[in-house]
N, C-alpha and C positions, 0 to 999 in steps of 0.2 A: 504494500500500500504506500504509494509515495507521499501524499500528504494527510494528516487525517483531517477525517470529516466529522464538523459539527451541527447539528441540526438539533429544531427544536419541535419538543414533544407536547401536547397537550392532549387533556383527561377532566371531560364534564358532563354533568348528569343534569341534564335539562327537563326534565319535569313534565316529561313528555310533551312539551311543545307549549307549555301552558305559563302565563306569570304568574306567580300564585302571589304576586304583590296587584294583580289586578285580573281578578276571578274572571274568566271566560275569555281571557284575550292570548295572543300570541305571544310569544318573544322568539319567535321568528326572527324576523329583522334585528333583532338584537345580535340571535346568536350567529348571523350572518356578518353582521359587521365587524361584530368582534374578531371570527375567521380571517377576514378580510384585512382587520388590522396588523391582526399577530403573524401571521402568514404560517403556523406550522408546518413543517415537513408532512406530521401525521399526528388526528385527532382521534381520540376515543371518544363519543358519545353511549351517555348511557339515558335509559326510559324514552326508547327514544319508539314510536310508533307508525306501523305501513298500513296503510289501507285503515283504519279502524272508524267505528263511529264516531267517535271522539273526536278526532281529527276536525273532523265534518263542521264542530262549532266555531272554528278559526280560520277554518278557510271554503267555505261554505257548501264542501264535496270532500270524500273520503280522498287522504293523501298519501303518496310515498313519503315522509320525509325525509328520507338518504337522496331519492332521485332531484325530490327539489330542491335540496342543501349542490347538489350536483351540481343544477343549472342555474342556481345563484353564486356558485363560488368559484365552480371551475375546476374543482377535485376530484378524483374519482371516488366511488363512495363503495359501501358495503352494510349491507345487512343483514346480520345474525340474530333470526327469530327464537328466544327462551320460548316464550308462550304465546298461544290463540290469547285473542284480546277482541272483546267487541266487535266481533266479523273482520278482522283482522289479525296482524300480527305486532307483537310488542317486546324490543331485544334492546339489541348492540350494534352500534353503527359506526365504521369506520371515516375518515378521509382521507387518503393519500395523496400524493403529489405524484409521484408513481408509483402506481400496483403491476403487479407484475401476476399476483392469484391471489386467492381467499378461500378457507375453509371455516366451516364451524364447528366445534367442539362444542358438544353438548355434557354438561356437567350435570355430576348424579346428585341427588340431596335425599339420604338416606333416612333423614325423621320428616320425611313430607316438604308442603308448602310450596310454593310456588318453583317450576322448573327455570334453569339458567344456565348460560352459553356462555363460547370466546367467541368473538369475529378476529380470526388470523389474518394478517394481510401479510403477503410476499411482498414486500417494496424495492426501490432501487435509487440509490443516494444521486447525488450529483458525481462524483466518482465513480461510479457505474458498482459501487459495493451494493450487496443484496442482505437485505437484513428477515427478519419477521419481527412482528409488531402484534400483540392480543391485546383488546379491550373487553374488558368483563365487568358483570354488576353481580356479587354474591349476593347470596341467600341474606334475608335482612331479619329471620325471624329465630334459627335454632344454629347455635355454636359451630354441632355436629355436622350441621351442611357444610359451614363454612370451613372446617376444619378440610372435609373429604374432596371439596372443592378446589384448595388451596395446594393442596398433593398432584391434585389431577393434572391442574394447571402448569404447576413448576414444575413436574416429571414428564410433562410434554412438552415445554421451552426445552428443557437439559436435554430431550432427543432431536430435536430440529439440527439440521446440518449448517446453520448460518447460526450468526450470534441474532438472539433475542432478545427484547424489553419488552413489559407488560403495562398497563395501564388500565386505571377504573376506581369504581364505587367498591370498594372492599367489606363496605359495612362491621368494622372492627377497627379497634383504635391500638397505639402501638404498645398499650399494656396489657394486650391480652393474648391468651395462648393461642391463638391462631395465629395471628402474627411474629410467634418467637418460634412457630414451625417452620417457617421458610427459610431455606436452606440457604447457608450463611454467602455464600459469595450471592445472593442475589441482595441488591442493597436499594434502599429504600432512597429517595432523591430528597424529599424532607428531610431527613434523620443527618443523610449525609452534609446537607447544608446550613443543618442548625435550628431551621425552622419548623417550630411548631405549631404557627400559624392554622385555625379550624377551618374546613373547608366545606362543615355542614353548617346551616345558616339557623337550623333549627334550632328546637330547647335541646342546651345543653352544650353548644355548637360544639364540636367535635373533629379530629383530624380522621376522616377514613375515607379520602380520594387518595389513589397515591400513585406515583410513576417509579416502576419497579425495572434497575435494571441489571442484566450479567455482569458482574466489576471484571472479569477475566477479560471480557472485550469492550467495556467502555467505560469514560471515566464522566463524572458531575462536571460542568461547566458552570451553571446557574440554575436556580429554582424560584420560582415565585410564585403565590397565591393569588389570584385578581379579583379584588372585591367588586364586583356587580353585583344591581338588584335586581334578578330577571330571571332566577331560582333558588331552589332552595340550596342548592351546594353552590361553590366558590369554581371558577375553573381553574385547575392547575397547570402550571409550564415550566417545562426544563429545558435548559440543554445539553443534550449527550455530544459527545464526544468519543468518536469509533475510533480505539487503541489497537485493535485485533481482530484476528477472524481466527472461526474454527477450521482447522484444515480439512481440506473435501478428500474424500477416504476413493481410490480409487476402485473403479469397479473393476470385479472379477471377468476375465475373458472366460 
């Protein structure tokens, strides 16, 4: 790798498309401009809804919101359906700058409650380096999910043949045993830059958005929290900095 590359990460759970500082309306256009400001390389959206009835109250007909985030911003998008939702679907939604593929990984939650995914995306830097990128929203009601969740998750980064970073709504904060399960070179981009800053807006505000990345192939650059009022979580932004790659194991003749 002749020079490395740094690019910046972002991870926000938009409230399905709703302000909940102003009941029945969009923050659409919010979360468009702000895209548009920051410019990330790649977004994790989380509660983010395709087709549903809901949709239907802000923009007067059932919506993609990945496809229109699309055609307002310019990224390629992706979305990873968890669950049926109101005649629709209701996940995880990527945006790339370049994708390159997408998968979803559909995550178990062994004491019930509502089902949940990654949206993978294969990207490709400005260096022509190939990375993967997951966005996730865990289980928000029993430990256990998130627990079995969190395994799944980071034993299917540690197999990917390209270095990985995760990003999302983790729904646990950094003193609880879920998050002391993750295996130690995955590092936390908060923790590493000192900020504790809360990223949920609710009672009690709380740190449990986070951009999770492999320290064997990249290092923190910067982290920040952006305070907007146009949901109930903060969006978060780093910048990573690609030190390394995994080596590509040759195939067998």
């Amino acid at each position: 790798m002749a020079q490395a590359q740094e690019f910046k990460v972002m991870t926000f759970n938009i409230y399905h498309g709703e302000n909940p500082n102003k009941p029945d309306s969009s923050n659409f256009a919010e979360l468009v401009n702000l895209i548009i400001q920051k410019q990330p390389e790649v977004i994790a959206l989380q509660e983010v809804d395709s087709m549903t009835g809901r949709s239907s109250k802000f923009f007067e007909e059932r919506v993609d919101m990945m496809y229109k985030l699309m055609r307002e911003t310019g990224y390629r998008t992706y979305f990873a359906k968890a669950m049926d939702y109101d005649g629709g679907g209701y996940g995880e939604g990527l945006l790339m700058k370049k994708r390159l593929e997408n998968k979803t990984q559909n995550l178990s939650n062994p004491e019930g409650g509502e089902t949940r995914a990654v949206a993978w995306g294969k990207i490709e830097l400005k260096t022509e380096e190939e990375l993967y990128f997951g966005g996730t929203h865990l289980c928000h009601e029993f430990e256990g999910n998130r627990l079995a969740q969190v395994k799944e998750i980071f034993a299917y980064a540690d197999s990917l043949d390209r270095a990985a970073f995760i990003a999302g709504d983790f729904n646990f904060d950094p003193e609880s045993m879920v998050y002391d399960s993750i295996p130690s070179h995955w590092k936390d981009a908060g923790q590493v830059a000192g900020i504790s800053d809360p990223t949920f807006a609710g009672e009690e505000g709380k740190r449990i958005d986070y951009i999770f990345y492999d320290s064997r192939y990249f290092e923190l650059v910067d982290y920040e929290v952006l305070e907007v009022d146009f949901s109930d979580h903060y969006p978060v932004l780093a910048t990573l900095r690609l030190i390394g790659q995994k080596p590509i194991e040759e195939e067998e003749n």
